[in-house]
N, C-alpha and C positions, 0 to 999 in steps of 0.2 A: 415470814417468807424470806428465805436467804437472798442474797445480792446477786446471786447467778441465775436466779429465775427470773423470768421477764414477765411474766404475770403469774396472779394467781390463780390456777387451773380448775377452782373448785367453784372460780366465777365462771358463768358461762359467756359465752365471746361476746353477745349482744348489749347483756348487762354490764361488762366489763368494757366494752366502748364508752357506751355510753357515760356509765361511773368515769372515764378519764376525760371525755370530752366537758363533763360541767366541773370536775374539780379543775380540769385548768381556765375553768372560767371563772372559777371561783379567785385563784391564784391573780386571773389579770385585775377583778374586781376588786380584791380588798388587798391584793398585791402579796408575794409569795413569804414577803418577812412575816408580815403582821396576820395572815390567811390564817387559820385553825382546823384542828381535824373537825373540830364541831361545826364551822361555816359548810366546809365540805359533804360533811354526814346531812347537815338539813339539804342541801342544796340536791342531795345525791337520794335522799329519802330515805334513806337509812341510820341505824345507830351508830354512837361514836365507838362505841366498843366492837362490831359488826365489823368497822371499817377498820378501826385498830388492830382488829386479830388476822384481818387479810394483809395489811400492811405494815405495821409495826410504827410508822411517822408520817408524818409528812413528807422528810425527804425521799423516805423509801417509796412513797406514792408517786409524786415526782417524777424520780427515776422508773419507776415501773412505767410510767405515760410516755414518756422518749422512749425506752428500751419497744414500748407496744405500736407506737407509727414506725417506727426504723423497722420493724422485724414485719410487719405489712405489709411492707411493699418492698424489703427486702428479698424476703422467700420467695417472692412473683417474680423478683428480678433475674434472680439466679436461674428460675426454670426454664424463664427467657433464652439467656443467654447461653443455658445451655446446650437449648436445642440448635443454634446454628455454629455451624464452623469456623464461617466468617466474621471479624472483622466487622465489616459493614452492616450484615446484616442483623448479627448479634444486637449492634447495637442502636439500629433502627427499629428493630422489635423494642427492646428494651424501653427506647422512650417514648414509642406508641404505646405499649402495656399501661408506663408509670402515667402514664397521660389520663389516659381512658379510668384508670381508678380515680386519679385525683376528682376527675370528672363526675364520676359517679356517685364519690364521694359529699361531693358538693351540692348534685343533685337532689341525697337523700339529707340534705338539711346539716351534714356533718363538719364539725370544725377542721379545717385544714390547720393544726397545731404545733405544726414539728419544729416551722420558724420560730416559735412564739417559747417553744421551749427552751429553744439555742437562746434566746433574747434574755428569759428568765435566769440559765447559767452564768449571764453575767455579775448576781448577784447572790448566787449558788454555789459555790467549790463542788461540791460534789456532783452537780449536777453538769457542770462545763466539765468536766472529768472524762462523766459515762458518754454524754457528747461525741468529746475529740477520741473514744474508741472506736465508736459507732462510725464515723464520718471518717476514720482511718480504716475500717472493715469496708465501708462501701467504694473507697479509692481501693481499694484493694481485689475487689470484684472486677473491678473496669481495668486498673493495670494488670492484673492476670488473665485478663482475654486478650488484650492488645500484646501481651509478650507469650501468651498459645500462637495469636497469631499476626509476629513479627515480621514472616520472610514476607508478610504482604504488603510492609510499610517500604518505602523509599528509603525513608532512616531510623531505623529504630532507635534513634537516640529519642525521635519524638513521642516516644511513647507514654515521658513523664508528662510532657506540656497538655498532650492529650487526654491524660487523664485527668488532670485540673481544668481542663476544657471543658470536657464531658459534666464534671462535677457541678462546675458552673450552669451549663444547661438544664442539669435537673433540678437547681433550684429558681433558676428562670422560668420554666415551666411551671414552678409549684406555685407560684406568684402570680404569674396569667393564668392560671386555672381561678385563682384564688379571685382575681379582677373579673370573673367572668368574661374571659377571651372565647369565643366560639368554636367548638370541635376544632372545625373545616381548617381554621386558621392557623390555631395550635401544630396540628399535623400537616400544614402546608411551612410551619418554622422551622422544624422536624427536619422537612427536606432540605431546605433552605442552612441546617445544623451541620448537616451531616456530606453539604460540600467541602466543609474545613478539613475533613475525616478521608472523604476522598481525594482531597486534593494532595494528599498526601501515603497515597497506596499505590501501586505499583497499576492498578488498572482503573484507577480514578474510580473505584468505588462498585458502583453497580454492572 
């Protein structure tokens, strides 16, 4: 699989969850130096040559498990956002959507692993790498809607701070979901978020 593919497409989506949810469990258990494709392959039910020919290493499996949560709940984010014009509303969708998956996620017994893999890159190069792209791709979503739309801000100078705001929130969120924080509460923080956002818009928001 080359480095530009973010999975391999000849797994099918539920299998291919799955297989990254327990090899990074593998990773936290026997730790990402010392882990093996073979820890993985049994853990995962499958052979090591199976898992070798979708992936080529370790690290390439790895990176293929970051590249598979960022592109998740990235592509949802985007559709989001694009359907509103606003500012505000853009991005009050946006973190009711990422909310509601995490949620769901959670529900169906699934690893919430994205933190866990930023955590792993610290003893990764390659993997802190594909990381800080990813996490410069999704500032990059949210500063490109707030400068589509500027003329709404007070000062558009604020559009950097707000973007590292924003940033910050969704990984707030991924952590209360992760605590079991309740729907209701979650999307009552939301609102409580997104005062910052209006208070700095020319029509305070909503």
């Amino acid at each position: 699989m080359s480095s530009d593919e973010p999975f391999d497409p000849a797994i099918p989506i539920p299998e291919l969850e799955n297989l990254f949810d327990a090899s990074i469990r593998v990773f936290l258990r026997n730790g990402i130096v010392t882990a093996t494709m073979d820890d993985v392959a049994e853990a995962v039910g499958v052979s090591t040559k199976t898992l070798n020919a979708a992936f080529g290493s370790k690290r390439e499996l790895a990176v293929s498990a970051l590249r598979w949560y960022y592109l998740k709940y990235s592509q949802q984010m985007q559709s989001v956002m694009a359907m509103h014009s606003d500012a505000y509303s853009a991005l009050q969708g946006v973190l009711m959507e990422f909310t509601e998956l995490c949620c769901d996620d959670l529900k169906a017994e699934k690893g919430l692993f994205w933190p866990t893999l930023v955590d792993l890159g610290y003893v990764d190069e390659s993997l802190w790498a594909e990381f800080q792209n990813l996490q410069f791709d999704w500032e990059d979503q949210i500063r490109d809607k707030l400068t589509q739309c500027q003329d709404e801000l007070k000062n558009p100078e604020d559009i950097e701070i707000l973007t590292a705001y924003f940033i910050m929130v969704f990984e707030g969120l991924y952590e209360l979901v992760k605590f079991g924080t309740p729907r209701e509460k979650l999307f009552a923080l939301i609102e409580v978020t997104l005062e910052v956002l209006g208070s700095r818009m020319k029509t305070g928001g909503k």
